[in-house]
N, C-alpha and C positions, 0 to 999 in steps of 0.2 A: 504494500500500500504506500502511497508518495501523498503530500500535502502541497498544491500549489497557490501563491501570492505574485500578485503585479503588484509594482510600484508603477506610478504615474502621476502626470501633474494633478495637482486639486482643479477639480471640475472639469476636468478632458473628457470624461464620464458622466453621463446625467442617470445611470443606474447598473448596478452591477453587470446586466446583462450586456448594454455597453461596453465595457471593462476586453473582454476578449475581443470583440471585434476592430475595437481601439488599437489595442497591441498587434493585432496583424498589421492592421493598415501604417506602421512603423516598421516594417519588418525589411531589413536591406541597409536603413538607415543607419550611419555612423552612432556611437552611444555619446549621448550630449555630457560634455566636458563636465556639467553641474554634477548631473548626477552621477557620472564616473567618479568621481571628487566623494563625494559625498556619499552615496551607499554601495555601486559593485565593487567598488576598491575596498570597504569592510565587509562585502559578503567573499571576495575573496580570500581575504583575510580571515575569515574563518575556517575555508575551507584546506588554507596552511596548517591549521591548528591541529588537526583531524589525523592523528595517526595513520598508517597503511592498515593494519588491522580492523579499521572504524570506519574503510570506503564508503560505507553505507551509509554515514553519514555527513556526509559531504554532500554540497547544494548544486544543483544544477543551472546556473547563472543562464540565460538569453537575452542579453540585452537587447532594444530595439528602438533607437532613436532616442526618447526623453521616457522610454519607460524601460522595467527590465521584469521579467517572469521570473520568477525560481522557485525550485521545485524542491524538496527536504521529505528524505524516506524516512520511515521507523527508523528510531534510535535500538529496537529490540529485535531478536528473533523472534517471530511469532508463536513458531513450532516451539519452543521453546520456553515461554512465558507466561503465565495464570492472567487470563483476559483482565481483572479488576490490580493487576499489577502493572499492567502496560503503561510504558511511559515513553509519548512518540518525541520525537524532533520538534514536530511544528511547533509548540509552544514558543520554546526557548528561540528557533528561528523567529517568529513573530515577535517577540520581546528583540529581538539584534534587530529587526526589520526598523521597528518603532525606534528603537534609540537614535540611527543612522538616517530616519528623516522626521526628527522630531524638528520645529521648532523652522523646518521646510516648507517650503507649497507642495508638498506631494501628499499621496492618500494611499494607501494599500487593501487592495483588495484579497478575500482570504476567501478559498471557492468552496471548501470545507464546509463552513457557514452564508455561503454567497453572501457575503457583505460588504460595501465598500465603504471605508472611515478615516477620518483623520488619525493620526496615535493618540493613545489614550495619557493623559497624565500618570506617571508612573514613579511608584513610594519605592524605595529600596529597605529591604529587612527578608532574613532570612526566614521561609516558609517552608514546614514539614507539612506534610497531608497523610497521616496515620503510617506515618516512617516509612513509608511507600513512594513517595513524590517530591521531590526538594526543589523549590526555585528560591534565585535569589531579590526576586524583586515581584509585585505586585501593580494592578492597576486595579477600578471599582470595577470593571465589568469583569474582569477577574476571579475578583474575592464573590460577587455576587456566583457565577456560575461553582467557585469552587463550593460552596455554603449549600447552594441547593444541591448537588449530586454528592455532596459528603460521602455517602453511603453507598454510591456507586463507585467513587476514586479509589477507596480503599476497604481493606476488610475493616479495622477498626476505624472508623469515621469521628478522626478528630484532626483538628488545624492547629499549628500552635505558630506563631509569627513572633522573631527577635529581630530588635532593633540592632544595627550595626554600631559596634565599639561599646555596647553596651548591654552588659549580657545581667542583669537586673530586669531593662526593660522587656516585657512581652506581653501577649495575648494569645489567648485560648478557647477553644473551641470542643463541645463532645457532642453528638447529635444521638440523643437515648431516642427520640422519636421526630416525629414530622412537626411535633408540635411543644416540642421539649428541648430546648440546648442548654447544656451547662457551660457557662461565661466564665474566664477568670482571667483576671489583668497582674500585673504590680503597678500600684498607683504611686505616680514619684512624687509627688506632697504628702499624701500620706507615710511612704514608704512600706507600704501596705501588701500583701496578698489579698486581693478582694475576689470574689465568689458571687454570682450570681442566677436564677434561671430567667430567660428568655422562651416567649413561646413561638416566635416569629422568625424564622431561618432572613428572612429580607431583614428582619432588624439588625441580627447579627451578626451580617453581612454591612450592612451599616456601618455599625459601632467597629468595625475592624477598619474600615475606611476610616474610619475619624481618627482612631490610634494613630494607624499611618502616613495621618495627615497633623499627627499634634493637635486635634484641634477634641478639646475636653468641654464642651458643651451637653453634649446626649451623653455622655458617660458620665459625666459627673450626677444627671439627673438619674443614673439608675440608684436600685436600693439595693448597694451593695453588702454584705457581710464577710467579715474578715475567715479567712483558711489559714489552718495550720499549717 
């Protein structure tokens, strides 16, 4: 199985189903200077990184004018792998995709989800998803998808997110039910272990957002109580 993304200008596309046929009508053209600069010169750059052993995950670049296609296989063997353990490429590509035109007029289209968007604002802090799945950075539509399928990403369905250079800082996550999450933070005014339930997966989905965004508003209103 392969995962493919176009980069492209912001609005060369007026909907994803555009997106492809865009990219053809480029196809021959030189690759524009900007974005050689700016994202295939780090996607190839990654795929230096890539051990001979790890061919399989290495990106298949086609640039084509002012846009470029790339394609990112399983990071796993399939035959090989417990299906709720799998853990592909695309992610971590789409996270290098986002960094390499944040901040650009370009838009990345991702065929997986056919959607085409700008990058998402993205928090850095290290994320475990039930010691099954590690990344080192997060965005909101992220924590949202990872919050609702908990229970699908891993056999035990729990998220736990540390803040970089600071291993006091975190947040927690246990999903006992659809309508049941156990919350726990370290709260750095207090200095605190706090504990909470949640019955809303979109809340605490939220409230993970806000951690990693510093921003203590909705978490300071919860009713939290201290853990040993």
């Amino acid at each position: 199985m392969s995962y493919e993304f176009v980069v492209l200008p912001a609005g060369a596309a007026a909907s994803p189903g555009d997106v492809l046929p865009y990219f053809r009508s480029r196809r021959g053209q030189p690759a524009d200077d900007h974005l050689y600069q700016t994202v295939i010169a780090g996607l190839h750059g990654w795929n230096s990184r890539i051990p001979a052993a790890a061919r399989h995950a290495r990106l298949r670049i086609e640039a084509a004018g002012d846009s470029v296609r790339v394609t990112a296989a399983d990071s796993v063997d399939r035959r090989r792998t417990r299906g709720s353990a799998m853990d592909y490429a695309a992610p971590r590509v789409r996270e290098l995709i986002e960094a390499l035109i944040a901040g650009f007029a370009y838009e990345i289209y991702d065929a997986r989800t056919n959607t085409l968007t700008s990058p998402d604002i993205r928090r850095y802090a290290s994320v475990d998803i039930g010691g099954e799945r590690k990344y080192s950075s997060l965005t909101q539509r992220e924590v949202f998808d990872w919050v609702r399928q908990l229970h699908l990403l891993a056999a035990t369905p729990f998220l736990i997110a540390r803040k970089r250079n600071d291993a006091k800082s975190f947040i927690q996550t246990y999903r006992n039910s659809p309508t049941d999450y156990t919350l726990e933070i370290h709260h750095p005014v207090r200095d605190q272990r706090l504990g909470a339930t949640v019955s809303d997966g979109a809340t605490v989905a939220q409230l993970i957002w806000d951690w990693a965004c510093d921003d203590w508003s909705r978490l300071d209103a919860i009713d939290w109580s201290p853990v040993d």
